[in-house]
MIMARPA-764431 format. One record per residue: residue number from 1; residue in three letters; chain; x, y, z of N, C-alpha, C in turn. Coordinates in steps of 0.02 Angstrom, whole numbers, plus 50000, padded with zeros to 5 digits. Each point is the difference from the previous one (the first is absolute). Layout:
MIMARPA-764431
nr | rest | kette | npx | npy | npz | capx | capy | capz | cpx | cpy | cpz
NUM | ALA | A | X | Y | Z | X | Y | Z | X | Y | Z
...
This chain:
MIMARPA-764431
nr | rest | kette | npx | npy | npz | capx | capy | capz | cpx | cpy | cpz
1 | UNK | A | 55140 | 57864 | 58036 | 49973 | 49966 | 49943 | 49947 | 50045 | 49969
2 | UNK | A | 50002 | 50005 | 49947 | 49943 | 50067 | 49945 | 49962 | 49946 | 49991
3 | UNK | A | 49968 | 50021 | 50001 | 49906 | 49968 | 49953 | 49990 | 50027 | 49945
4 | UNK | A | 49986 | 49980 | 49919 | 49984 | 50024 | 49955 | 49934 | 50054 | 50022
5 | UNK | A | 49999 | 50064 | 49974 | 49949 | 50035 | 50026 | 49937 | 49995 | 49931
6 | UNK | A | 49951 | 49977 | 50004 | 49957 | 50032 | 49911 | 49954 | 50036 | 50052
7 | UNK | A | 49980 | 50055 | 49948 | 49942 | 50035 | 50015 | 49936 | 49975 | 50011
8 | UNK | A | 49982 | 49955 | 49968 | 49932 | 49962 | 50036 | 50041 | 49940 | 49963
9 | UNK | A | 49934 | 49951 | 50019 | 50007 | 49921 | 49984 | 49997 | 50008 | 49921
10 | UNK | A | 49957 | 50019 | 49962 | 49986 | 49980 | 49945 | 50077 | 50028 | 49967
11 | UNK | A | 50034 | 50030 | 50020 | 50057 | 50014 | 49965 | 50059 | 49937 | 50003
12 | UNK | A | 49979 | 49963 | 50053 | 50040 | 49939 | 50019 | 49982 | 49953 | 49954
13 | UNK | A | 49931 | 49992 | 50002 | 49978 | 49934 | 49948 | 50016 | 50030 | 49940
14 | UNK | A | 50006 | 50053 | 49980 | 49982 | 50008 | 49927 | 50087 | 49988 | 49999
15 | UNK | A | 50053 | 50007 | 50024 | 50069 | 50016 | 49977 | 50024 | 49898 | 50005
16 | UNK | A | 49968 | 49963 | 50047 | 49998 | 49940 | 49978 | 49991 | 49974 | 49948
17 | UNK | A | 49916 | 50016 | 49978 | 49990 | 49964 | 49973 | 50006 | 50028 | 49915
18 | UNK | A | 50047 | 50044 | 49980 | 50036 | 50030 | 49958 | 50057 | 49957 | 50003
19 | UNK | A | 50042 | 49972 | 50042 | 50055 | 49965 | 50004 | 49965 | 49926 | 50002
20 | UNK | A | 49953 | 49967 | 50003 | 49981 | 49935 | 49975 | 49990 | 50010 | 49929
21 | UNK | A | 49947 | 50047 | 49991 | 49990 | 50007 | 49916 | 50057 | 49990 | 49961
22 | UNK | A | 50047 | 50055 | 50043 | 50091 | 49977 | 49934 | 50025 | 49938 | 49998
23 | UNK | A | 50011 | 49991 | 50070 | 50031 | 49903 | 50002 | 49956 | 49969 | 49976
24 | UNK | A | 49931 | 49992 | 49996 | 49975 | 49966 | 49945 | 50009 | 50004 | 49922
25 | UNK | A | 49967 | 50065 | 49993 | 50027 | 50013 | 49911 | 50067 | 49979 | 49987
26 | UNK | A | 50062 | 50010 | 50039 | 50068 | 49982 | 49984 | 50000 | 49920 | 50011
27 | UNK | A | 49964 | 49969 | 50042 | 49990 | 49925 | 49989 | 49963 | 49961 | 49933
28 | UNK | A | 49960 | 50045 | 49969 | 49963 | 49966 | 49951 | 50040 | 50019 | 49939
29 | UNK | A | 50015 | 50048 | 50013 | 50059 | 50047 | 49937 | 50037 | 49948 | 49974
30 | UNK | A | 50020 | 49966 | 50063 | 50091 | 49957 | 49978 | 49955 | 49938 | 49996
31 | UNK | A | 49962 | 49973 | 50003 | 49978 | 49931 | 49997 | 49983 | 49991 | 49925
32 | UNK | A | 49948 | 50067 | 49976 | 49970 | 49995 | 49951 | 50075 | 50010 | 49918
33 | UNK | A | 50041 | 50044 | 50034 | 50055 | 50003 | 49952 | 50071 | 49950 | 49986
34 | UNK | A | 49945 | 49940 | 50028 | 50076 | 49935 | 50008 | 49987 | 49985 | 49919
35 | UNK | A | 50046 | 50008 | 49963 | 49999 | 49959 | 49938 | 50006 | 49919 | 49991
36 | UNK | A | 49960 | 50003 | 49969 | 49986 | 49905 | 49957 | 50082 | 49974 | 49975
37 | UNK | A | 50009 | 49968 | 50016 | 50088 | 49979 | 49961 | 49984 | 49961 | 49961
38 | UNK | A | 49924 | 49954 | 50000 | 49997 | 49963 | 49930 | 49980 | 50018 | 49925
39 | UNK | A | 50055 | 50002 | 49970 | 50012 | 50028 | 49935 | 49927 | 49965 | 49949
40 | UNK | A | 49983 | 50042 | 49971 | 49945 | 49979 | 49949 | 50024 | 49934 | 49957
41 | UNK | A | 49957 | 49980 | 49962 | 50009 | 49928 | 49943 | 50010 | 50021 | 49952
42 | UNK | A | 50059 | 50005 | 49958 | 50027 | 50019 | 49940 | 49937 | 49991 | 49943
43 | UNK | A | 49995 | 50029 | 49936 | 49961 | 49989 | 49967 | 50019 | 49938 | 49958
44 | UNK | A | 49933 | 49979 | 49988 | 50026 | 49934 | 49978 | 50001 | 49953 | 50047
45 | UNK | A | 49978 | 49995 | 50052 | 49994 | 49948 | 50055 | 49951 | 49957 | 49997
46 | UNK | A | 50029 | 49943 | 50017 | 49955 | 49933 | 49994 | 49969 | 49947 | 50058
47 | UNK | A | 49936 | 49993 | 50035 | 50010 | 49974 | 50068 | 49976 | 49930 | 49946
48 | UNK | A | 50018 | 49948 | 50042 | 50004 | 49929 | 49988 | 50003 | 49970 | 50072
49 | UNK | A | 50001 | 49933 | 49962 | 50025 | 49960 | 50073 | 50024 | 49958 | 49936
50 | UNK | A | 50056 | 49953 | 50067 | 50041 | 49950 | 49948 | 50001 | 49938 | 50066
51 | UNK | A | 49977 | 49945 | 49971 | 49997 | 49934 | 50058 | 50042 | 49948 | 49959
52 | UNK | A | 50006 | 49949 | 50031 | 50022 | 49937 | 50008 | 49974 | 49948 | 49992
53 | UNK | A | 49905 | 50005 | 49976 | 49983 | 49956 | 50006 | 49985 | 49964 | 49932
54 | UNK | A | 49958 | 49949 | 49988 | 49992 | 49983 | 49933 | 49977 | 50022 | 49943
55 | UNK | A | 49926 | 50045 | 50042 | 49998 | 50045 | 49951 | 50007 | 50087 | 49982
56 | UNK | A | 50088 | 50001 | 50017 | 50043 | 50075 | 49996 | 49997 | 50020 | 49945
57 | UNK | A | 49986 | 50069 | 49981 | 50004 | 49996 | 49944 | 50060 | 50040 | 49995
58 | UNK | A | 50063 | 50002 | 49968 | 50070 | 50054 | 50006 | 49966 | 50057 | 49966
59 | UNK | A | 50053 | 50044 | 50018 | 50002 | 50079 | 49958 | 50051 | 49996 | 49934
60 | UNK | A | 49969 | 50011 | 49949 | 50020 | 50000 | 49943 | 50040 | 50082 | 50001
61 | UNK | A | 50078 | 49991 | 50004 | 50026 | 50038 | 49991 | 50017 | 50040 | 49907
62 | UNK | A | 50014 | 49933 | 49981 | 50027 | 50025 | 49904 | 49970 | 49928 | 49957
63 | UNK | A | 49970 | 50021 | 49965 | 49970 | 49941 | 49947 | 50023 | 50045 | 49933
64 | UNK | A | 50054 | 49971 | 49973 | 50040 | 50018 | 49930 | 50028 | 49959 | 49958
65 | UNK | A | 50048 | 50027 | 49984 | 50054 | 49981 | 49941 | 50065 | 49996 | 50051
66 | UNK | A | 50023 | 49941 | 49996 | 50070 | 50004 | 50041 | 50067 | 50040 | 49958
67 | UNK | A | 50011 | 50044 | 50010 | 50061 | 50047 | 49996 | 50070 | 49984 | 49965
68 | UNK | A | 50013 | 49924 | 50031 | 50053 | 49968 | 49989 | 49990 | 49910 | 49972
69 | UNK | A | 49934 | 49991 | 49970 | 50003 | 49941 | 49992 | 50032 | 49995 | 49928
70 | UNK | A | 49998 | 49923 | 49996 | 50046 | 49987 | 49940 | 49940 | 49985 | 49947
71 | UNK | A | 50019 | 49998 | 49932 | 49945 | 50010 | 49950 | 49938 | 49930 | 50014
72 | UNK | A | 49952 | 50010 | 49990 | 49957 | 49973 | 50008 | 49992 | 49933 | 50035
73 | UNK | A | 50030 | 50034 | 50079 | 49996 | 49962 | 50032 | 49996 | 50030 | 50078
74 | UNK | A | 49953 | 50005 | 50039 | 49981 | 50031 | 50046 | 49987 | 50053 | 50007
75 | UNK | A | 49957 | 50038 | 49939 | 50027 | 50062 | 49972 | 49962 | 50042 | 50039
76 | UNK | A | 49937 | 49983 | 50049 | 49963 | 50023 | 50058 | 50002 | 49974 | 50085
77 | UNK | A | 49988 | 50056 | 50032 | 49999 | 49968 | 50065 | 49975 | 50026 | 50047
78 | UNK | A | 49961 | 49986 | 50042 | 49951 | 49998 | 50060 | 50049 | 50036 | 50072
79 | UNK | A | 49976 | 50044 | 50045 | 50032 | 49999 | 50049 | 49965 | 50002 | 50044
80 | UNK | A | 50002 | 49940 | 50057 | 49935 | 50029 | 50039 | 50039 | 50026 | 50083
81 | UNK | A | 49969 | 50006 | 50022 | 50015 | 50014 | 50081 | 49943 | 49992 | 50048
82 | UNK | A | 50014 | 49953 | 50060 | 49946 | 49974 | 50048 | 50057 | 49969 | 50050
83 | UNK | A | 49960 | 49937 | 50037 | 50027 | 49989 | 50053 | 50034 | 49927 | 49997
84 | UNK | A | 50039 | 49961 | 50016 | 49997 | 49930 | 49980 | 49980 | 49977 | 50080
85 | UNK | A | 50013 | 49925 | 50012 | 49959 | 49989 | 50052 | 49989 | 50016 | 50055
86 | UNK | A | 50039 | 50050 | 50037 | 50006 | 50022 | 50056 | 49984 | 50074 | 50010
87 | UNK | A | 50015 | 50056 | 50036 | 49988 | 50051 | 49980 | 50067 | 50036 | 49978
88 | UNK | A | 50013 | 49981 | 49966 | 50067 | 50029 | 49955 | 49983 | 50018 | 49922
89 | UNK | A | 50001 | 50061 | 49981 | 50012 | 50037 | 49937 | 50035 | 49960 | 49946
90 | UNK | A | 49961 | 49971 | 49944 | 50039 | 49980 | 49968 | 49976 | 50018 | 49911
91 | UNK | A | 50038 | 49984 | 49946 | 50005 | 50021 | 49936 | 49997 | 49937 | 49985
92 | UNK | A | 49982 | 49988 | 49918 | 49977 | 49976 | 49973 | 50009 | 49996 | 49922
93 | UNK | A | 50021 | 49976 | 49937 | 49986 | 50022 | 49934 | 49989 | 49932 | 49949
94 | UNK | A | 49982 | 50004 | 49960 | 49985 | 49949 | 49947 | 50010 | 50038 | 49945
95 | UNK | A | 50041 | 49952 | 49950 | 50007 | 50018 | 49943 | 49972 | 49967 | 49946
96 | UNK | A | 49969 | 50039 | 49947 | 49962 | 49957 | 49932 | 50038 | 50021 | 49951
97 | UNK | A | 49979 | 49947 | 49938 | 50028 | 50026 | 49929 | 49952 | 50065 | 49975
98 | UNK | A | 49913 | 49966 | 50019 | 49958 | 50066 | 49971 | 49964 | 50034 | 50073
99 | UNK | A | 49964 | 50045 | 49975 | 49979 | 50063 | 50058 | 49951 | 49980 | 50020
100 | UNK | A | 49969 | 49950 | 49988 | 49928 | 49990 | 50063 | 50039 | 49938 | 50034
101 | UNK | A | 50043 | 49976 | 50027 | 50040 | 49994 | 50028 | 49963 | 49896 | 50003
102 | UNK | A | 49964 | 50003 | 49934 | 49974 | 49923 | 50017 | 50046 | 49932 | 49985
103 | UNK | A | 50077 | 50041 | 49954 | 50069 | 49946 | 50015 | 50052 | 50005 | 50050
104 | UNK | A | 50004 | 49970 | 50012 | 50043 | 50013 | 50073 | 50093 | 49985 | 49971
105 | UNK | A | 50042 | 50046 | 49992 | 50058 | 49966 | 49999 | 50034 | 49958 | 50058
106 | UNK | A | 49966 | 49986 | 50066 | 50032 | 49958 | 50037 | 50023 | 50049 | 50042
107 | UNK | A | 50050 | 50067 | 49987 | 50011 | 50034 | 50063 | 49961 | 50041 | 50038
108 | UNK | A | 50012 | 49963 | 50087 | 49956 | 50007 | 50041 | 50047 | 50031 | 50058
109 | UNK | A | 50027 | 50060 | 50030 | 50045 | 50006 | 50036 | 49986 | 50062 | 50026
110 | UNK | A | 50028 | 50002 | 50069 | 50031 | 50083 | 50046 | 49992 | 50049 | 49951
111 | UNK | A | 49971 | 50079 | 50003 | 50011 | 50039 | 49931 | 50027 | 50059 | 50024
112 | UNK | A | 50001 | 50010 | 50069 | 50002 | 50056 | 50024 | 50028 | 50004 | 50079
113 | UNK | A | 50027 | 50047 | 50034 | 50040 | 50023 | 50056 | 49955 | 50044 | 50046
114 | UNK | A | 49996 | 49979 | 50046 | 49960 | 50055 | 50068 | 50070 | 50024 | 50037
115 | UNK | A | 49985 | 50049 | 50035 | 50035 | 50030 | 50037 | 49951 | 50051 | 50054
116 | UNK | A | 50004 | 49980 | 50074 | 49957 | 50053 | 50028 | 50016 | 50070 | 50026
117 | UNK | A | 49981 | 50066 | 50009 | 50009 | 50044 | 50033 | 49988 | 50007 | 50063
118 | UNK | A | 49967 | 49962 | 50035 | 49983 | 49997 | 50049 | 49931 | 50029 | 50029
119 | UNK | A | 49987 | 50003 | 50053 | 49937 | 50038 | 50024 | 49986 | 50094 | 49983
120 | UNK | A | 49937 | 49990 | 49957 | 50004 | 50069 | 49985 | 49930 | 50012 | 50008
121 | UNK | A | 49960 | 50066 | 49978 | 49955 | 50005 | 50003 | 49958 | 49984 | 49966
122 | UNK | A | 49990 | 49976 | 49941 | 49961 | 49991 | 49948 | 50044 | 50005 | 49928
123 | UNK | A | 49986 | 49976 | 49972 | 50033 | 49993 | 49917 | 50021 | 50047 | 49989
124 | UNK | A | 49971 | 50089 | 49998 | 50030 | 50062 | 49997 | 50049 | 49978 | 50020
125 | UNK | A | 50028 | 49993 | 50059 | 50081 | 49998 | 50039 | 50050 | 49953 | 49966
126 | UNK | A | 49976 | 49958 | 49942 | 50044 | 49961 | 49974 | 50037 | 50041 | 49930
127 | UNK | A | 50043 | 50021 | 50033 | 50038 | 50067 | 49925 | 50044 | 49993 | 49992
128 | UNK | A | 50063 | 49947 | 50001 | 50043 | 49999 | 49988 | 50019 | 49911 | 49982
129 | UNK | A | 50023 | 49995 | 49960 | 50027 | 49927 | 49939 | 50062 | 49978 | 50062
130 | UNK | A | 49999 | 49944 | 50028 | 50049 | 49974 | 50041 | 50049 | 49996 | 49974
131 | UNK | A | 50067 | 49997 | 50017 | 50061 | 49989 | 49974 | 50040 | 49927 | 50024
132 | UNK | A | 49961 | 49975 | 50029 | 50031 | 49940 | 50049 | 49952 | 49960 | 50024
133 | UNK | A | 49997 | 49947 | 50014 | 49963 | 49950 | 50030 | 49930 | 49950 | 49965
134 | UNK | A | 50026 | 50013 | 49934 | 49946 | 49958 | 49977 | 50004 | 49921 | 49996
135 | UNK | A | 49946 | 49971 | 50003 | 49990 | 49931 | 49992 | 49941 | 49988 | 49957
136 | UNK | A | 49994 | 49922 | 49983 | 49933 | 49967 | 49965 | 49956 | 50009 | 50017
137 | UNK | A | 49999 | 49994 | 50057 | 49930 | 49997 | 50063 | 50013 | 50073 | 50066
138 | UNK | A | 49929 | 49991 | 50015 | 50004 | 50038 | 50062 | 49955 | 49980 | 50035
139 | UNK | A | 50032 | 50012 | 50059 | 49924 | 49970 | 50041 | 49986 | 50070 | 50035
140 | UNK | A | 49921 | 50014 | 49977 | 49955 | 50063 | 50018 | 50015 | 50013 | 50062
141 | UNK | A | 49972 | 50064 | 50010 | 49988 | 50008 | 50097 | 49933 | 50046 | 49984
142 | UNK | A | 49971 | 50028 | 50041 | 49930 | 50042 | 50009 | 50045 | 50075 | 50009
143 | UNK | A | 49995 | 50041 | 49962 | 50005 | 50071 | 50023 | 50077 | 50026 | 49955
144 | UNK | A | 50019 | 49929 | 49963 | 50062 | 49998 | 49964 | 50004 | 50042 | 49914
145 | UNK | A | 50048 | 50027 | 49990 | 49994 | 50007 | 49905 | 50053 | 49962 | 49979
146 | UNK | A | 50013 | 49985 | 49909 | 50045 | 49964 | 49999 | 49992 | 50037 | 49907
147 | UNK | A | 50059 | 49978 | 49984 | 50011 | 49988 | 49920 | 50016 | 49962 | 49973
148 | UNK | A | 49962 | 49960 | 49944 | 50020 | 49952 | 49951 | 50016 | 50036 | 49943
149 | UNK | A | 50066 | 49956 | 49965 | 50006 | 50017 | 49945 | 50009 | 49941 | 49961
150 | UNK | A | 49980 | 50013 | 49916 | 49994 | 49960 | 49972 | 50021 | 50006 | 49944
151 | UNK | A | 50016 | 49970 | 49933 | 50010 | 50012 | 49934 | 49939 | 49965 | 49941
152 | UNK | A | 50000 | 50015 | 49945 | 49975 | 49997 | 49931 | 50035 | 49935 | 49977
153 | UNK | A | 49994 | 49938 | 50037 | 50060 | 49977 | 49981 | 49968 | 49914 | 50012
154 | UNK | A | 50039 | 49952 | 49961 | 49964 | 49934 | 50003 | 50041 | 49955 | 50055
155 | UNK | A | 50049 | 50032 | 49999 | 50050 | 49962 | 50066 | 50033 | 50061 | 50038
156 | UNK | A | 49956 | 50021 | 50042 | 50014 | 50044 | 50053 | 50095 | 50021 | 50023
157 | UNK | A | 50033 | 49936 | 50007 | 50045 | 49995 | 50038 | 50074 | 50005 | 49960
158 | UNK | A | 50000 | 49999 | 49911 | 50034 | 50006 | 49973 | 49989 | 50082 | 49953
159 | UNK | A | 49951 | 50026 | 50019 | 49992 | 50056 | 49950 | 50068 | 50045 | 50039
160 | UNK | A | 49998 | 50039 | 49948 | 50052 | 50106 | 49981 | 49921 | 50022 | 49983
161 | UNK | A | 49950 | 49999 | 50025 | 49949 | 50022 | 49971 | 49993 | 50067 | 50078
162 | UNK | A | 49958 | 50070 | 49979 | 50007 | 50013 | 50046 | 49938 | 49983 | 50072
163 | UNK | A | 50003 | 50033 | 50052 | 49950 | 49982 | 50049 | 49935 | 50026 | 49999
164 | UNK | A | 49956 | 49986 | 50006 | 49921 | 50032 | 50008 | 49977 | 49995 | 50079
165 | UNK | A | 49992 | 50052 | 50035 | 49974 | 49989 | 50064 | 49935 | 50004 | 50037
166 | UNK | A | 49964 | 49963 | 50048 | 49932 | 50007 | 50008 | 50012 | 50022 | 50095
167 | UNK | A | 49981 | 50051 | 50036 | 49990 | 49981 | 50046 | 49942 | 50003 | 50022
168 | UNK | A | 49991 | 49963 | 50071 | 49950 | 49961 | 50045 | 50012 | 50011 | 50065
169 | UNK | A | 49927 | 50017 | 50009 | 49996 | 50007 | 50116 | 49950 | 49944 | 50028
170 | UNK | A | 50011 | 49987 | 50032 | 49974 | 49941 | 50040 | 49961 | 50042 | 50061
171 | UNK | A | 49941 | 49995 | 49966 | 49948 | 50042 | 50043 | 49961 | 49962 | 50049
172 | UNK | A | 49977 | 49939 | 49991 | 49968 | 49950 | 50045 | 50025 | 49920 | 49979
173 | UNK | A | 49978 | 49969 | 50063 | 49983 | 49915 | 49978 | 49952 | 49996 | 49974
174 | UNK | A | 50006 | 49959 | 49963 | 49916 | 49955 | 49991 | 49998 | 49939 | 50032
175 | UNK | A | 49956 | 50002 | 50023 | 49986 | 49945 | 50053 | 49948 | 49954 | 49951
176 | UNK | A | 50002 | 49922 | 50034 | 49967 | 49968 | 49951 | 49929 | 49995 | 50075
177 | UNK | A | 49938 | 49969 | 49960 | 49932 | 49996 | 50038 | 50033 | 49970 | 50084
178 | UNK | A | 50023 | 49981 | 50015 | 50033 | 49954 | 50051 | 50043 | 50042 | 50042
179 | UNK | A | 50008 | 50044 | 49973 | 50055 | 50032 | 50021 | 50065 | 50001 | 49986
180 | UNK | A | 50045 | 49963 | 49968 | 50073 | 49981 | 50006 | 49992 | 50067 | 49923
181 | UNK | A | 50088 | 50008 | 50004 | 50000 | 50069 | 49945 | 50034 | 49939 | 49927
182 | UNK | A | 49970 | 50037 | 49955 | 50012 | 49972 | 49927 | 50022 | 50023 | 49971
183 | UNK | A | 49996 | 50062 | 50010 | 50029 | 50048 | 49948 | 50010 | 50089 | 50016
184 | UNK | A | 49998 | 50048 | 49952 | 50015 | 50073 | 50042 | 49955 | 50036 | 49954
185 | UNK | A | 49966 | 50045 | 50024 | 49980 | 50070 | 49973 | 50064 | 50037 | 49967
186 | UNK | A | 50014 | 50028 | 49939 | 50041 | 50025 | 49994 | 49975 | 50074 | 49936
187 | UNK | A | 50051 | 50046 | 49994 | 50002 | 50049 | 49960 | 50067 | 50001 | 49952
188 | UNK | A | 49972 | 50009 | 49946 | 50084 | 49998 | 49965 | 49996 | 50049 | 49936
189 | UNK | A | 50046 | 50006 | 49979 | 49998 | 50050 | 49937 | 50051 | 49976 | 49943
190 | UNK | A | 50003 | 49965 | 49947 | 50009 | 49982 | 49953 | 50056 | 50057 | 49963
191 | UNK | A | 50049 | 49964 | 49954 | 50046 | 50061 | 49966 | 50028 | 50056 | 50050
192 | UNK | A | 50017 | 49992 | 50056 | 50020 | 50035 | 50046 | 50074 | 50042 | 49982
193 | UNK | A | 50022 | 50052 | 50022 | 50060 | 50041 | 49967 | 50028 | 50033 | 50068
């Protein structure tokens, strides 16, 4: 059996502790060079929260001229987006004859389609327009993105008008004083492409 031979001791410690120094530096090397996977917040990003309770206030998506109304008659319309009573994503629109929206033509209905992407990192990660799976409603999750789309339009469900899209990440609950959750922290970006 050989014995490593060094010429004195200090040649021993020093050739150690040259080989800790590396396995360290090569330990901090790779720790410090792990990249972030959460994608930045598009410009144009909006944090909100959207609740359920009485006094919610929705996100005013489009306050206009409806696209497709018939002559002077619903010729504006409101689109909002918030939550209805549960924690599910929901749309919203009202239509008027004039623009401060203080006549109401009576329609009060669904205006718009969610569809989620699923768990991503932050709103950055929401980049692509779904091709499948939309509904009226959605019910949120924490850590989720999703896309609504909507139209310029006084009856959502009969327009050829085309789509306008907003998406949204579900960044937190909001919890009410008590604790029980009411509503979500969210980020969204308006006119989405």
């Amino acid at each position: 059996m050989k014995f490593l031979k060094f010429k004195n001791l200090n040649q021993f410690f020093m050739k150690n502790l040259l080989l800790s120094f590396s396995f360290l530096f090569l330990l901090a090397f790779t720790s410090c060079s792990k990249k972030d996977d959460t994608p930045a917040d598009p410009e144009g990003t909006i944090p909100t929260t959207i609740n359920f309770t009485v006094n919610s206030t929705p996100i005013t998506l489009y306050q206009g001229v409806c696209e497709d109304a018939p002559s002077n008659y619903c010729k504006y319309a409101i689109v909002w987006f918030g939550m209805d009573g549960s924690l599910n994503a929901a749309t919203n629109s009202h239509s008027s004859e004039v623009a401060d929206f203080s006549s109401y033509c009576g329609i009060h209905s669904p205006c718009g389609d969610f569809a989620s992407v699923g768990k991503v990192g932050g709103l950055g990660a929401v980049t692509d327009i779904p091709t499948s799976g939309w509904a009226t409603t959605v019910g949120i999750e924490k850590g989720y993105g999703y896309v609504l789309r909507y139209r310029h339009t006084y009856l959502f469900t009969t327009s050829t008008l085309p789509y306008h899209y907003c998406r949204f990440y579900v960044v937190d609950w909001l919890k009410s004083t008590s604790g029980g959750l009411i509503g979500a922290k969210i980020k969204y970006q308006n006119e989405f492409h």
